[in-house]
N, C-alpha and C positions, 0 to 999 in steps of 0.2 A: 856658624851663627849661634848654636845652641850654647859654646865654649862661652861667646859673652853674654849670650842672653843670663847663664850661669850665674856668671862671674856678677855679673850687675847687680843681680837678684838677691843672690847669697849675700852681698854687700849691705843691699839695703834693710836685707831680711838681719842682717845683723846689728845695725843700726839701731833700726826699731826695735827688737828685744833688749838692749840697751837701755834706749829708752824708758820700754814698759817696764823693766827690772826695778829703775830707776823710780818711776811714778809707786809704783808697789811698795815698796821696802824703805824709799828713803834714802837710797845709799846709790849714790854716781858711781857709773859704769868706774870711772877714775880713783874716785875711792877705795871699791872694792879689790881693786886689784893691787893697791898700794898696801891693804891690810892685808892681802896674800902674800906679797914680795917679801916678805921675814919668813914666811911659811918654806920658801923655794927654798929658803939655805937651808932648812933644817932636811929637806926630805931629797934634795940634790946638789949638796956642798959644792961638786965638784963644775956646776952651771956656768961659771962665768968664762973658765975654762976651758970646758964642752964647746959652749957656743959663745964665743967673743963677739960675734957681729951683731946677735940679739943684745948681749950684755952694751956693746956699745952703741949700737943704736937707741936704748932705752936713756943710756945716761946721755945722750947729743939731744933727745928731745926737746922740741919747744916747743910754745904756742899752746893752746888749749886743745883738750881731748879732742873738741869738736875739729879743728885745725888740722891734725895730723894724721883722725880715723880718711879725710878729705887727699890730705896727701898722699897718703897709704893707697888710698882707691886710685889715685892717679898714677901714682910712680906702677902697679901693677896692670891697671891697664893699657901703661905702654909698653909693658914688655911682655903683654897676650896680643896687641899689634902687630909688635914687632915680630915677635914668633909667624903670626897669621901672614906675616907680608913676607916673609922667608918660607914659608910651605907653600904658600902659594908661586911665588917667582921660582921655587923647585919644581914645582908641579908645571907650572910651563914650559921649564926648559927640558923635561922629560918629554913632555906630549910632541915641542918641537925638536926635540931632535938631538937636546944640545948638551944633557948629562953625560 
């Protein structure tokens, strides 16, 4: 339980520093990182390269920030389920018998 209570938390807690980042400075969570994206070539050329599934999941994006931080939280907390429902169906078939 702690795994999600985590995971939910850190979400939301992420969320709202966004947010407040946001209310403070003037400048969307969206923004800010758009004006870092030039910074990434200069200090890790080799990025897109590195890691293609970040590089192409950034250019597949749609929908707005708000949209996708929503999707993100979803696509992830099906696969801390998923995980949780397979440790546990392990842990049973240990206790009965059947590993």
């Amino acid at each position: 339980m702690s795994l999600l209570f985590n995971y939910v938390r850190g979400s939301a807690q992420t969320v709202a520093e966004s947010r407040q980042a946001a209310a403070t400075t003037g400048v969307s969570d969206q923004d800010w990182w758009a004006g870092r994206s030039a910074h990434l070539v200069e200090v890790a050329p080799d990025f897109a390269e590195r890691f293609p599934a970040s590089t192409r999941l950034s250019a597949d994006a749609t929908g707005t920030w708000e949209e996708r931080i929503d999707e993100t939280f979803h696509a992830g907390l099906a696969v801390l389920l998923d995980g949780v429902s397979k440790a546990t169906a392990a842990r049973r078939a240990r206790r009965d018998g059947r590993s």
